[in-house]
C-alpha positions in Angstrom: 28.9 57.0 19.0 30.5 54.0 17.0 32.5 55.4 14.1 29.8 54.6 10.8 31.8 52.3 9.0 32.9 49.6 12.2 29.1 49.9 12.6 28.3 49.4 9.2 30.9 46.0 9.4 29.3 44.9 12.5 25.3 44.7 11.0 26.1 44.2 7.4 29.5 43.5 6.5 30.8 42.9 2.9 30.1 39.7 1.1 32.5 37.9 -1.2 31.0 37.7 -4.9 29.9 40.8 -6.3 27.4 38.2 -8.6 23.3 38.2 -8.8 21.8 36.6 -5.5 17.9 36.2 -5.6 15.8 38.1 -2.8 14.6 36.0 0.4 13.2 36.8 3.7 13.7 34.4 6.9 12.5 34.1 10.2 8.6 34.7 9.3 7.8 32.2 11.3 10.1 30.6 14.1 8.8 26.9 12.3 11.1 27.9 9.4 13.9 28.4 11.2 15.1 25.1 13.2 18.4 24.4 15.0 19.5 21.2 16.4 22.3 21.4 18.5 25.4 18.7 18.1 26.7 18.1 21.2 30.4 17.2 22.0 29.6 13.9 23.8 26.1 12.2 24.5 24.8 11.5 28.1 27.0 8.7 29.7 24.4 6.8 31.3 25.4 7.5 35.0 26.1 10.0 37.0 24.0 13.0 39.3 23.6 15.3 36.7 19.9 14.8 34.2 20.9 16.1 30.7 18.1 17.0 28.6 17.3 17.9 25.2 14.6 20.5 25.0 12.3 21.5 22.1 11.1 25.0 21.9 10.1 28.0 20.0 10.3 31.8 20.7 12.2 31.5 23.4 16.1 32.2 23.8 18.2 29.5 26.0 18.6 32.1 29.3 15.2 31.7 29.6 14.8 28.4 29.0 17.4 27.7 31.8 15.5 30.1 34.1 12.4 27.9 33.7 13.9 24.9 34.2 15.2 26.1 37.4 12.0 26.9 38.4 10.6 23.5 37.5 13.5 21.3 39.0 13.2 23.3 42.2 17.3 24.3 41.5 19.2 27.7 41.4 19.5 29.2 37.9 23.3 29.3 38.2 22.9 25.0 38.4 21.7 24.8 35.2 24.1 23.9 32.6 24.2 24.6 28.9 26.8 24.4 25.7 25.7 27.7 23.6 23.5 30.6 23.3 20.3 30.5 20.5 18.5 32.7 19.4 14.8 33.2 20.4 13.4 33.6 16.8 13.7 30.0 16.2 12.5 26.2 16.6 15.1 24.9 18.4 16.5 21.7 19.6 19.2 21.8 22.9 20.6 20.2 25.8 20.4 21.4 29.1 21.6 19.9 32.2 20.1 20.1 36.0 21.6 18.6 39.1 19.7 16.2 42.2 17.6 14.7 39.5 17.7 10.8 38.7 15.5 11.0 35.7 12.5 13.4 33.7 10.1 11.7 34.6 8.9 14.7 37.7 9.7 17.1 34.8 8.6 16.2 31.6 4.8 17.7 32.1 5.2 20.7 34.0 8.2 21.5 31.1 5.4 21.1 28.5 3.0 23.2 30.0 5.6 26.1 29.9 6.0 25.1 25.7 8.9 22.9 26.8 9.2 19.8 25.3 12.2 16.6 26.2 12.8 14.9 23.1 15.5 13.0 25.1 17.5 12.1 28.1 19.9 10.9 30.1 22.5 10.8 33.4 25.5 12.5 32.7 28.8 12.7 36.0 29.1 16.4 35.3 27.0 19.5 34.4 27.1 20.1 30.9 29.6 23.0 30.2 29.4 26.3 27.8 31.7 25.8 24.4 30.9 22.2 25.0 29.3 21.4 21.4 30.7 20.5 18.4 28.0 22.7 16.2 24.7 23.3 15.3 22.4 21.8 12.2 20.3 24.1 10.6 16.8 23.5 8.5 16.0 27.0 7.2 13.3 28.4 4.9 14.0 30.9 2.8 11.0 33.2 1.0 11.5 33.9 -2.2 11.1 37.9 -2.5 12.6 40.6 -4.7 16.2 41.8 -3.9 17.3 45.1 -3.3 17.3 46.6 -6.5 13.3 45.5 -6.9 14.1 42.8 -9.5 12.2 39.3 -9.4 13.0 36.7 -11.1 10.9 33.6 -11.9 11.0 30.5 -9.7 13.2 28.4 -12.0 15.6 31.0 -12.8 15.6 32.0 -9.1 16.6 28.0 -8.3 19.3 28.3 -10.3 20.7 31.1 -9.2 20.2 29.8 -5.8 21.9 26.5 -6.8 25.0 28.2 -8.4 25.7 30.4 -5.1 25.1 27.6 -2.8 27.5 25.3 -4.8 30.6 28.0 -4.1 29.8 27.9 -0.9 30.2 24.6 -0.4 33.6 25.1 -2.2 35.1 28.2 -0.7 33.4 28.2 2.4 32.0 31.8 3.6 33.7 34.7 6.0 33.2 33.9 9.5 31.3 37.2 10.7 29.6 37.3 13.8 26.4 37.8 13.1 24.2 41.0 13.7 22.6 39.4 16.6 25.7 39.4 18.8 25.5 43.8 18.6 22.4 44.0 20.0 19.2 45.8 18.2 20.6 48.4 16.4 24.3 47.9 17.5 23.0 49.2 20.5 25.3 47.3 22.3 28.2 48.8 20.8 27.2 51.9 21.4 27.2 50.7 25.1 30.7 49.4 25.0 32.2 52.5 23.8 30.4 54.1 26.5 31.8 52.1 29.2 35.4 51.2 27.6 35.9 54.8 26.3 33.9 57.3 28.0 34.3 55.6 31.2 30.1 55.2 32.1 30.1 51.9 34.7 28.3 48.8 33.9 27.6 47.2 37.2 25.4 43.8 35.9 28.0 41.3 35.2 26.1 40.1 32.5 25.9 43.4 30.7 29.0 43.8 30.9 29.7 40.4 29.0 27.4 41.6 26.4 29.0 44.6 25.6 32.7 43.2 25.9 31.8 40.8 23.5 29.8 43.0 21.2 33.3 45.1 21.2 35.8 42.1 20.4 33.4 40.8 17.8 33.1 44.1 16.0 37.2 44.7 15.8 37.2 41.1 14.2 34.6 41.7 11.8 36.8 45.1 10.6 39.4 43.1 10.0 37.8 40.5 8.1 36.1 42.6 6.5 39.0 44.8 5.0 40.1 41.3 4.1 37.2 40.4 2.4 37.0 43.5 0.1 41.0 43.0 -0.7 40.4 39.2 -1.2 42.6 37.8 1.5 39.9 36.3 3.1 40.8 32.6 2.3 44.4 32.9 1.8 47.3 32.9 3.9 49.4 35.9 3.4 53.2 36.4 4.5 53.3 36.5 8.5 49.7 34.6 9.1 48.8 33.4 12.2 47.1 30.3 10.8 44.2 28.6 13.1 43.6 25.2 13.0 40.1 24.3 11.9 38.0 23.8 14.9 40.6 25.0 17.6 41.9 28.0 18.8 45.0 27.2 18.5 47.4 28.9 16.2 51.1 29.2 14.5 52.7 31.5 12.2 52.8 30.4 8.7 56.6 29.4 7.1 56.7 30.5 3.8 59.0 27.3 3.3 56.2 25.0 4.1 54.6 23.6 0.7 52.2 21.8 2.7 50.1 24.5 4.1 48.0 25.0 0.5 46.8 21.9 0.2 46.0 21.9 4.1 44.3 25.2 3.5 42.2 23.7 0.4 41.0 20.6 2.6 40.0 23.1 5.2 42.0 22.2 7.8 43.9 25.5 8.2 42.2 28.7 8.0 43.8 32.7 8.3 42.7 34.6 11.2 41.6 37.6 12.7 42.2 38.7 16.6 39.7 39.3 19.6 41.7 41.8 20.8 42.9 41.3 24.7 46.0 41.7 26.3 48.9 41.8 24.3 50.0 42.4 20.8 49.1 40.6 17.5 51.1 37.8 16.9 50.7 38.2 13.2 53.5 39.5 11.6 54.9 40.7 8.2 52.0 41.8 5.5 49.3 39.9 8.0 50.2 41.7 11.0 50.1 45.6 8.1 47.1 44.5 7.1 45.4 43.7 10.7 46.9 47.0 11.8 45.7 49.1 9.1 41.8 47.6 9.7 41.6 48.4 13.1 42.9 52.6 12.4 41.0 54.6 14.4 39.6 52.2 16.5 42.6 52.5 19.0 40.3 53.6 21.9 38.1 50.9 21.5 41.2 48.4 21.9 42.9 50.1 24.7 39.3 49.9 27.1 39.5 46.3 25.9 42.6 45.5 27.1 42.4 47.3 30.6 40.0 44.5 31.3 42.7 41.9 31.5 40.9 39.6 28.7 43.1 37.2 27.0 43.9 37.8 23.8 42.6 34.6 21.2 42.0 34.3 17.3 39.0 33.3 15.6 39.2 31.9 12.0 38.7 34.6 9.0 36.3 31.8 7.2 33.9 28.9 8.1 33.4 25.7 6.0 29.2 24.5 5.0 28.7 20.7 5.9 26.6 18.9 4.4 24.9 21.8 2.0 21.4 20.8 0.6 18.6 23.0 -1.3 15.4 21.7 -1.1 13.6 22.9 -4.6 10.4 21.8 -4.3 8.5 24.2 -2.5 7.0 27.2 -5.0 7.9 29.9 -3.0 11.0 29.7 -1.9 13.4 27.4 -0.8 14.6 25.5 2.3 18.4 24.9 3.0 20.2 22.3 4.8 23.6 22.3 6.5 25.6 22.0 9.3 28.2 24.5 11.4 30.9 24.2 13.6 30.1 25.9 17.1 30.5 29.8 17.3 29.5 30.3 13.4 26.8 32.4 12.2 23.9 30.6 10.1 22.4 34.1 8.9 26.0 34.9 6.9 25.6 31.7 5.2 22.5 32.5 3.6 23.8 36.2 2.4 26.4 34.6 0.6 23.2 32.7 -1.6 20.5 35.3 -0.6 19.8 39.0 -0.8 18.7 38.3 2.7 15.6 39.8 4.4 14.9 39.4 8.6 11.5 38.3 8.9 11.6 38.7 12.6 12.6 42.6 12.4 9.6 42.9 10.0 7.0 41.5 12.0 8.1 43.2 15.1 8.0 46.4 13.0 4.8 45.9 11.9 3.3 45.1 14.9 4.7 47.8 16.9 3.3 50.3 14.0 0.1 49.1 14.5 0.2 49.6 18.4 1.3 52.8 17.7 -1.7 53.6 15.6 -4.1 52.1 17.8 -2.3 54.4 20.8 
């Protein structure tokens, strides 16, 4: 199985400060949890495609697309969408179906499958995955104990909560994939070392996209982890492969140019870490050691990778907060507002503030131990 410590990296990696962070839970209840998507371009006004934003809760967006496919009387593979969300959540995203000149045929029988169009409009092409400039997040976070069983009072918890949440808006926080990406358990880790090392065949396509990408995403979060508990994380070091902020572009950092730390201050650079594909790293110098050195003993792992012809891309080793707001006024915990470029993780926000607890994992545990018993 999947060596302990890439494992470890994948479902909880290391976070920056090594300071006090109050206890929370999330995800409770999918109403304190809310996503709005932000969406690289609006509807246009014409066209044959009908973009709509759909409202909905406990439900994850391949389903949602499989119902409106049903509804709009279209094949599944018609329906377009930017991003992937999560099912433990009240979310807000746009979808696009072909053949239909308005919502009006759709807008009930949506609702009565807990559906609901909040807007809409004619767009000239089906809306594309990767097509969305982020998400904005409105989260509720419980105030509990934190993992060495200490609770602190509401005020002193608030400020502790305030202090954490103003570095992140300062430093930004390591861009992680999130533990949703490896599947319960990292099961889908486990998978891909099956199939890329042990040679078991994976004949659903889509499984097979799940697993590569559970794969990539855990070599990326070794590396960023090493580089988070040798404090790299937000620097450059010699031989960087520097990303631009919100692009996948990338170019080796010159020592001689004095421009690139004030560029990296504002954010608009940002070190990186590979999804590992075909070809080498181009990081060289004490970057490229340090990449190299992460990702020891994971050598199998890589070569499966790259016999499956995937390009080779870097992802940025941090992620700037927009827009950061802590809403003090509940009693019992706190709700937090802020925005994130596409691909980021909300969930490694919050542990940078929080000792952070899944609600979701708790409930379903609960409720699975109490079928059990009744058994």
């Amino acid at each position: 199985m999947v060596e302990q410590l890439m494992l470890a990296n994948a479902l909880r990696p290391p976070t920056v400060g090594d300071g006090p962070r109050p206890g929370g839970i999330i995800k409770l209840s999918v109403e304190h949890f809310r996503v709005v998507e932000l969406p690289v371009t609006a509807p246009s006004g014409n066209g044959s495609h009908l973009w709509l934003e759909i409202e909905r809760s406990g439900m994850n967006t391949e389903y949602v697309a499989r119902q409106l496919a049903a509804v709009a009387a279209v094949p599944a593979r018609d329906i377009g969408f930017a991003g992937l969300k999560d099912r433990h959540a009240l979310t807000r995203q746009w979808f696009s179906v072909p053949g239909h000149e308005n919502d009006e045929l759709l807008v009930e029988p949506l609702a009565q499958r807990g559906l609901r169009v909040t807007s809409s409009g004619l767009h000239e092409r089906k809306l594309r995955r990767g097509a969305l400039k982020g998400n904005r997040f409105r989260i509720f976070v419980l105030s509990a104990s934190n993992d060495d069983g200490e609770l602190l009072d509401h005020l002193a918890m608030t400020k502790l909560v305030n202090t954490n949440a103003q570095v992140v808006r300062e430093r930004g926080v390591p861009n992680y994939f999130g533990p949703q990406r490896f599947g319960r358990h990292g099961n889908n880790l486990n998978h891909a070392q099956r199939m890329l090392c042990e040679g078991q065949r994976v004949r659903e396509r889509h499984r097979r996209g799940l697993y590569l990408s559970a794969a990539r995403s855990a070599l990326f979060n070794q590396v960023l982890a090493s580089r988070v508990r040798d404090g790299s994380w937000a620097a450059l070091l010699a031989g960087e492969a520097v990303v631009l902020d919100g692009s996948a572009s990338f170019f080796l950092a010159d020592p001689q140019d004095v421009s690139l730390s004030a560029r990296l201050d504002a954010f608009d650079i940002h070190p990186s870490g590979p999804l590992i594909g075909d070809g080498e790293t181009p990081a060289t110098d004490l970057a490229a050691r340090v990449e190299i050195t992460a990702l020891l003993g994971c050598e199998s792992l890589m070569t499966g990778l790259r016999s499956q012809r995937m390009e080779s891309a870097r992802r940025a080793l941090r992620v700037r907060v927009a827009d950061l707001r802590v809403d003090q006024t509940a009693q019992d915990g706190w709700w937090l507002e802020f925005s994130l470029p596409a691909g980021a993780y909300a969930t490694m926000v919050l542990r940078e503030i929080f000792d952070i607890a899944d609600g979701s994992r708790i409930v379903a545990e609960g409720e699975a131990a109490v079928q059990q018993a009744e058994q």
